[in-house]
C-alpha positions in Angstrom: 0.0 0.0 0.0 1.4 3.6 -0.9 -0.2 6.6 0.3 1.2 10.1 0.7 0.0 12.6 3.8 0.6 16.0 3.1 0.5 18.5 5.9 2.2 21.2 7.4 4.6 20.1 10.3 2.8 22.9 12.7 -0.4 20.7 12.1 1.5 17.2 13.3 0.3 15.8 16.3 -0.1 12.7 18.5 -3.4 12.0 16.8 -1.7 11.8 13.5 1.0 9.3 14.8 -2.3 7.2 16.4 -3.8 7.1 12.9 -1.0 5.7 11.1 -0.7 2.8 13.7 -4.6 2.2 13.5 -4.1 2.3 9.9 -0.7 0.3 9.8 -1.3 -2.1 12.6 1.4 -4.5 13.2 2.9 -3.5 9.5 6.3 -2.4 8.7 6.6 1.8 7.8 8.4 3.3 6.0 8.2 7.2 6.1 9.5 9.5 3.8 9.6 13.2 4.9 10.1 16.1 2.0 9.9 19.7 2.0 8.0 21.0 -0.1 8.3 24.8 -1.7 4.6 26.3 -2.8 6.0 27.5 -5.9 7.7 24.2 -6.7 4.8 22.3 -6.6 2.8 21.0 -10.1 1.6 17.6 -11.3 4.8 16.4 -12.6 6.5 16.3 -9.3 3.4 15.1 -7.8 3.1 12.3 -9.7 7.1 11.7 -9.6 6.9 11.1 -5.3 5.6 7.4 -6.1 8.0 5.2 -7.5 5.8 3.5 -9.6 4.3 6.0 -11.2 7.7 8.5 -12.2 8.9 4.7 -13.3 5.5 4.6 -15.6 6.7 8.2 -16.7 9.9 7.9 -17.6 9.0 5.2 -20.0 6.2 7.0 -21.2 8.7 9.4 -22.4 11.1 7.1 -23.8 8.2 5.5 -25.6 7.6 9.3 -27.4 11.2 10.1 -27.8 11.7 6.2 -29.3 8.4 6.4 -30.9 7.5 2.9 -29.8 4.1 1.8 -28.4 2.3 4.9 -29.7 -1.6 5.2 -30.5 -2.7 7.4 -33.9 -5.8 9.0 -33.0 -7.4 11.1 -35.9 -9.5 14.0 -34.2 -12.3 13.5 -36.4 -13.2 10.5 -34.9 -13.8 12.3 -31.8 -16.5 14.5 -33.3 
């Protein structure tokens, strides 16, 4: 299971901790803390923070730049 929590450390408290052990009873955690700038925030990182998905990504790009596995649609079929 992957989920990411995003907070503001000012708003971490004893009930958070409490939630992930409800939620993650008797589980191994792992917990991955990264700062975050406003202005550096936008879907691409977003999307990046989960391993699986930046690995889905990056082939997605090599796919374009190596033109393989590519779908033609033609617009008009859309109409």
């Amino acid at each position: 299971m992957y989920n990411i929590y995003r907070t503001n450390v000012d708003e971490l408290d004893i009930n958070f901790i409490n939630a992930l052990k409800t939620q993650f009873a008797h589980k191994e955690l792992e917990i991955v803390v990264c700062e975050t700038a406003q202005a550096e925030k936008n879907e691409t990182n977003y999307l990046c923070a989960s391993p699986i998905n930046q690995e889905k990504l990056l082939t997605a790009i090599d796919n374009i730049n190596n033109r393989r596995n590519l779908i033609s649609v033609d617009l008009n079929d859309l109409l």
